[in-house]
N, C-alpha and C positions, 0 to 999 in steps of 0.2 A: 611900332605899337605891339605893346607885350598881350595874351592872353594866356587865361588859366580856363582849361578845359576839366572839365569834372564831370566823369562817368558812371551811370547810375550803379547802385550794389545793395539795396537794402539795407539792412542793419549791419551789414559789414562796411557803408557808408561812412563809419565812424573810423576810419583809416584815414579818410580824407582829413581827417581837423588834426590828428600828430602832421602829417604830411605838410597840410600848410603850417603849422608851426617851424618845422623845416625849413621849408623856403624863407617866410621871412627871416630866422634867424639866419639865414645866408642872403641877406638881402634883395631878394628877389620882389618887383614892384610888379603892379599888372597895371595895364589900361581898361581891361574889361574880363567879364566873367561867362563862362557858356556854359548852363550844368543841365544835366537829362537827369530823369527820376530824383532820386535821395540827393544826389549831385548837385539837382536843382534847389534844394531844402538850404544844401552846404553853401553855395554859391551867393545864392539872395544875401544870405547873411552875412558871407566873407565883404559881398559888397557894401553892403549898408556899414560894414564896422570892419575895415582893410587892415587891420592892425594886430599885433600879438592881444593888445585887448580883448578886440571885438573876439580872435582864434580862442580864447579861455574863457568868454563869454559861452559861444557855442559847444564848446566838450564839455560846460556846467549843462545847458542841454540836453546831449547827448547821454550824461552819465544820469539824470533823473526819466530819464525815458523809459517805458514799460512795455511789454506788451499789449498790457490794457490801454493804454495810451492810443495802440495801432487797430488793433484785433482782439475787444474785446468779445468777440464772440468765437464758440469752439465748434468743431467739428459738424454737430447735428445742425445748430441755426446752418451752416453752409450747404449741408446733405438738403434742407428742408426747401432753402432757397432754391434749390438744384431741380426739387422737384416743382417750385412754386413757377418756374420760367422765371426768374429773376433775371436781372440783366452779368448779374456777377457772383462769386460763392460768398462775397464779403459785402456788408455794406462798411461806407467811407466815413460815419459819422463821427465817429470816436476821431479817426485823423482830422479830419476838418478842423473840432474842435481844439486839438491838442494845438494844428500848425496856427488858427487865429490865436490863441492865447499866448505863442511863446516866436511869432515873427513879428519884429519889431515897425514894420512898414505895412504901406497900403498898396502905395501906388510904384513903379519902377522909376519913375521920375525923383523919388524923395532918396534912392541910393547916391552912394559916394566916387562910385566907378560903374559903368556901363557895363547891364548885366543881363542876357538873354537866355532863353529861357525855350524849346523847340515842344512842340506840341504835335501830335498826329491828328487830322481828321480824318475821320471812319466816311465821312459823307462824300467827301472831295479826295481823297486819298491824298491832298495837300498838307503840308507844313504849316504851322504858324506858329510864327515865331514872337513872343512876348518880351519886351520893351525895345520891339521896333517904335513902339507908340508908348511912351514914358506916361502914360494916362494909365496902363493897363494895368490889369490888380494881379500886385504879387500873390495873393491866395488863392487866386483863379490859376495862376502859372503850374502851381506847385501842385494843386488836387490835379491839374489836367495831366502834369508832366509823371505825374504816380501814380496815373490810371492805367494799373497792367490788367491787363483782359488775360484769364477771367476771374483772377482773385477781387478787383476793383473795378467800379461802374464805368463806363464814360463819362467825362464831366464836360458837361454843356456849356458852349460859352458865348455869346453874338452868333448865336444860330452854327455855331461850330457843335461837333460831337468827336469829343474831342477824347485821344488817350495816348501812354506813355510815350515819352522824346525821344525813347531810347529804338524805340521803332523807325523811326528817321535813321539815328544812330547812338553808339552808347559814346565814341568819342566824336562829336560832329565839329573837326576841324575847318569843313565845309563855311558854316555860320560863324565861325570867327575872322576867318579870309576874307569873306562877303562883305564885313563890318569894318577893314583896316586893318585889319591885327598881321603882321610881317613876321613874330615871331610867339611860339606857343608852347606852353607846359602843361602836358596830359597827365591827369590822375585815373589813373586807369585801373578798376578794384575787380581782377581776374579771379577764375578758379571759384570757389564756393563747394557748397556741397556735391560732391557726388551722387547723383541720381542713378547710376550702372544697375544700383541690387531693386530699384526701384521703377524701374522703366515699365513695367508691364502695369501698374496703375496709374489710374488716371492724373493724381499730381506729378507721378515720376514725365509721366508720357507730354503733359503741357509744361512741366518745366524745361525735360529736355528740349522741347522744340522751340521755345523761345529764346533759348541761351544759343541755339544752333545759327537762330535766326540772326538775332543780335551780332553776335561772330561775324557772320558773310556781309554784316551793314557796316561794320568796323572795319574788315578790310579793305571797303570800299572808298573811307575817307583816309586808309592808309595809302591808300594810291593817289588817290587826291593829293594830299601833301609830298607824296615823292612827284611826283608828274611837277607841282606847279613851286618845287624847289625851296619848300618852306622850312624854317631853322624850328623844329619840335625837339624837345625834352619828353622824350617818353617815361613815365614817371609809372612803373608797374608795384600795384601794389597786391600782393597776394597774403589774402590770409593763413598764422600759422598753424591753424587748427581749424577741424571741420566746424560750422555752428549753421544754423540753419536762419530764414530769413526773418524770422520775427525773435530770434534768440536775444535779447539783451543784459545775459547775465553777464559778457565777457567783454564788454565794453570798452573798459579802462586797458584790455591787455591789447585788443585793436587799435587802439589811439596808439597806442606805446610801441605796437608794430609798423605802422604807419610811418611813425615818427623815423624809426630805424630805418627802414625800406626805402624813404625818399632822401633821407640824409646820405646812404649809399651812392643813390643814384644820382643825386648833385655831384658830390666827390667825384665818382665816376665820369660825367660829362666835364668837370672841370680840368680832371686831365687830360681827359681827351681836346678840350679846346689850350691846352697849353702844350701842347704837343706841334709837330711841324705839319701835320695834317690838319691839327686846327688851324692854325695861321694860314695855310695855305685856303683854307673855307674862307675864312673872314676876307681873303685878299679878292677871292671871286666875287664873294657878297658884295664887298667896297663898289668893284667897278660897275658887278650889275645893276646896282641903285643908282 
């Protein structure tokens, strides 16, 4: 059992849909889907429409996307909230509205391939994971799984208080193991802006320390999957130019790096598995199954 792992990145998100264009045209199939933050957005929808369709379906999406779309408020509404005690500098309204208008489903049960979705609760310091229970609402998955604290609220869910997956982990190969999946391909969207010349205010200071955080929960299910011998396609996708997290003026050039980046790193793994160290993997594989 195949999975596609998909790790959160903001608007640099938009790397994931050349990426999967990639794999399928090298034929690549999944059994299921596991995405944190934007990941999550990618994922639901790779699930509900598995196909180079549904893939061009979604980069129409992504290329009508705006900022207003995310964040239509600037700088001062955040300053104001800051002093109001708000729970976050942003409210989620604007997103809410954009993800109900342009995700095709309600519930995880109406996808095409089994698609999870990891959530943080702030109350229980627990995990929950959406469509262990195919009842559960993709729009619920998706505001909770892109509630980064403290740009976005927590979103409340059956008494959960809930915010980003990516706090769990950014690639949580963990919750694909758990679910069956024997073999896994990570989209992994590294690097981003530089925060160095910025550190000393307050957005430099909380950004750096959630990318810091993020980092140490990744290498944790990179240990995970070497410990527990699992065949991962690590699939890095790194942007080739700085753009920051609500930027969607470059959109089209990230899809098209994406596209390049993962089509490398297929080629790349295929030699490697046509080589006598591959055969000699697959020959272990055989017998350990």
């Amino acid at each position: 059992m195949r999975a596609l792992v998909l790790s959160g990145g903001s608007t640099r998100g938009s790397m994931q849909v050349g990426a999967l264009k990639a794999l399928l045209e090298k034929g690549f199939e999944f059994d299921m889907v596991v995405g944190v933050s934007i990941g999550a957005v990618n994922g639901v929808y790779f699930a509900y429409k598995p196909t180079l369709e549904g893939v061009k379906e979604l980069e129409e999406m992504w290329l009508k996307m705006r900022k207003e779309d995310i964040l239509p408020e600037g700088r001062l509404r955040a300053f104001l909230r800051l002093l109001r005690n708000r729970t976050s500098l942003f409210s989620n309204k604007a997103f809410y509205n954009f993800i109900r208008k342009n995700v095709p489903v309600k519930k995880f049960g109406e996808l095409r391939i089994r698609a999870y979705v990891p959530a943080f609760d702030l109350r229980t310091g627990k995990v929950y994971v959406f469509g262990d229970n195919p009842l559960d609402s993709v729009i619920d998955a998706i505001m909770a799984s892109t509630a980064i604290p403290p740009y976005f609220p927590p979103w409340r869910y059956e008494r959960m208080t809930l915010v980003d997956g990516g706090f769990y982990s950014n690639t949580p190969y963990k919750i694909a193991a758990e679910r069956g999946a024997k073999e896994m391909v990570a989209l992994h969207i590294r690097g981003g802006r530089s925060f160095d010349d910025e550190v000393y205010n307050l957005y430099g200071i909380l950004s750096s320390t959630i990318r810091f955080l993020l980092d140490a929960k990744i290498k944790e299910q990179e240990i995970f999957a070497k410990e527990h011998n699992m065949d991962v396609l690590y699939v890095p996708l790194d942007p080739p130019f700085d753009v920051s997290f609500f930027d969607f003026s470059r959109t089209r050039e990230l899809i098209e790096a994406g596209y390049r980046q993962a089509l490398a790193a297929v080629e790349e793994y295929e030699r490697r598995d046509a080589g006598i160290f591959g055969k000699v993997k697959k020959w272990i594989k055989a017998i350990i199954k």
